[in-house]
C-alpha positions as CSV (number, residue, x, y, z in Angstrom):
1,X,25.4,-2.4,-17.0
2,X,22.0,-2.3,-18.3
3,X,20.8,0.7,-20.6
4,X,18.9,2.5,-17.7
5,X,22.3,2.6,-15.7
6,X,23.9,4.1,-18.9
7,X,21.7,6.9,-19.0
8,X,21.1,7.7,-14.9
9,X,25.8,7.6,-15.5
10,X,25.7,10.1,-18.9
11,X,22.7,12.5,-16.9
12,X,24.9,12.9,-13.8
13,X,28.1,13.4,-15.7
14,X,26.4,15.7,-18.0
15,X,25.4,17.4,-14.9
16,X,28.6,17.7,-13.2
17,X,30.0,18.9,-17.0
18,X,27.6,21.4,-16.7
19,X,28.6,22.9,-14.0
20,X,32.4,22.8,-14.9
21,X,32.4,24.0,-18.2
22,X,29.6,26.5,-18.6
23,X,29.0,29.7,-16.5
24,X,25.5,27.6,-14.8
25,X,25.9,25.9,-11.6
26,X,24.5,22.7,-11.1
27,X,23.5,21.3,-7.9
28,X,23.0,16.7,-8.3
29,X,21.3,14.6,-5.9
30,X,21.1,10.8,-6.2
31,X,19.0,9.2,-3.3
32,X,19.6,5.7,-4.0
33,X,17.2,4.2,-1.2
34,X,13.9,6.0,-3.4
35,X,16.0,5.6,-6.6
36,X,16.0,9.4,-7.6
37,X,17.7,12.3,-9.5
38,X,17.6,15.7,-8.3
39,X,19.1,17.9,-10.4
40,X,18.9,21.9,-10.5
41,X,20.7,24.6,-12.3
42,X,21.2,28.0,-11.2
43,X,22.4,31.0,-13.1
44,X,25.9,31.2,-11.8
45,X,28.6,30.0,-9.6
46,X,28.3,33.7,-7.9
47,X,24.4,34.0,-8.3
48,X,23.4,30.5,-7.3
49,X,20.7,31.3,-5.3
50,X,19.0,31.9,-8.4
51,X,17.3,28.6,-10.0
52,X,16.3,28.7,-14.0
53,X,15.8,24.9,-13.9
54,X,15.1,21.9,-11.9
55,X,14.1,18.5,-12.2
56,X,13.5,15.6,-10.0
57,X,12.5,12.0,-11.1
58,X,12.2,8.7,-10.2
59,X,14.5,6.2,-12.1
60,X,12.5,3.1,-11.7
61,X,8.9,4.0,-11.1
62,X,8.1,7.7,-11.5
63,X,5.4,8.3,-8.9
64,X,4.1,12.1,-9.7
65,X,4.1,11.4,-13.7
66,X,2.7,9.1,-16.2
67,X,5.8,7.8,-18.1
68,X,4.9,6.0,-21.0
69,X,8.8,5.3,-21.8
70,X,10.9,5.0,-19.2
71,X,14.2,4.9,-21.0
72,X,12.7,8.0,-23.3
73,X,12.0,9.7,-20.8
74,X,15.8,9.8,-19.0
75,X,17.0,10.0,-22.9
76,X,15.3,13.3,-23.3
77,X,16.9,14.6,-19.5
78,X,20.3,13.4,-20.6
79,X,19.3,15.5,-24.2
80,X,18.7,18.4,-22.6
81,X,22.0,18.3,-20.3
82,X,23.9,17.6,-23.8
83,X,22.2,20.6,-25.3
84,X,23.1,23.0,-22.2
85,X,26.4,21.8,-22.0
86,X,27.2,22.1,-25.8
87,X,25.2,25.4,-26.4
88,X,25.8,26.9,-23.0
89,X,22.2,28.0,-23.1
90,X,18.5,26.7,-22.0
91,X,16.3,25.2,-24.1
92,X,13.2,26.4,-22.4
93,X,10.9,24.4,-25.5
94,X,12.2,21.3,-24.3
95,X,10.9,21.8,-21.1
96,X,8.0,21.2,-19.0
97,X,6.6,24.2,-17.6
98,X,5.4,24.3,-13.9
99,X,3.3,27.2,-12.1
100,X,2.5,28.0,-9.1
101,X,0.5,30.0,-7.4
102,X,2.2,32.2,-4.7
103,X,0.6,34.1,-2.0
104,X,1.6,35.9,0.8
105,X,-0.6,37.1,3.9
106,X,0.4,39.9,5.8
107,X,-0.9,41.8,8.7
């Protein structure tokens, strides 16, 4: 195994810890024929409906973002799974913030 299967191995395991041994529900996708990683978090096993974190990437080429380093840039995913899973909180300054505008038309 090379150091890029390593990490995509520690990021899913540290997702499936997640989910086992804090009160956050994790939710993991691998779709191997695109070679990606969905993985979300939701607040609860009972509320998880309710997402406080997602990510999706690419493992060999990441399409939607310039990645200087690959292999940093799963380090730091695997990081931030390690930190959830050891603090059993979020840490929101590690992550990337996405907004969206929403709107709704009614008549």
């Amino acid at each position: 195994m090379n150091e890029k299967d390593k990490l995509i191995c520690e990021i899913i395991q540290l997702a499936y810890l997640v989910n086992e041994h804090t009160e956050f529900c994790t939710f993991i996708r691998f779709s191997g024929h695109v070679d990606s990683i969905d993985i979300e978090i939701r607040a609860s096993k009972e509320n998880w409906q309710s997402e406080i974190l997602r990510t999706e990437f690419y493992t060999e080429v990441d399409k939607y973002r310039t990645v200087k380093d690959p292999l940093a840039f799963l380090k730091a995913k695997r990081d931030i799974l390690a930190h959830i899973l050891k603090d059993e909180d979020i840490p929101y300054e590690e992550c990337d913030v996405e907004k969206y505008l929403v709107e709704e038309y009614t008549f």
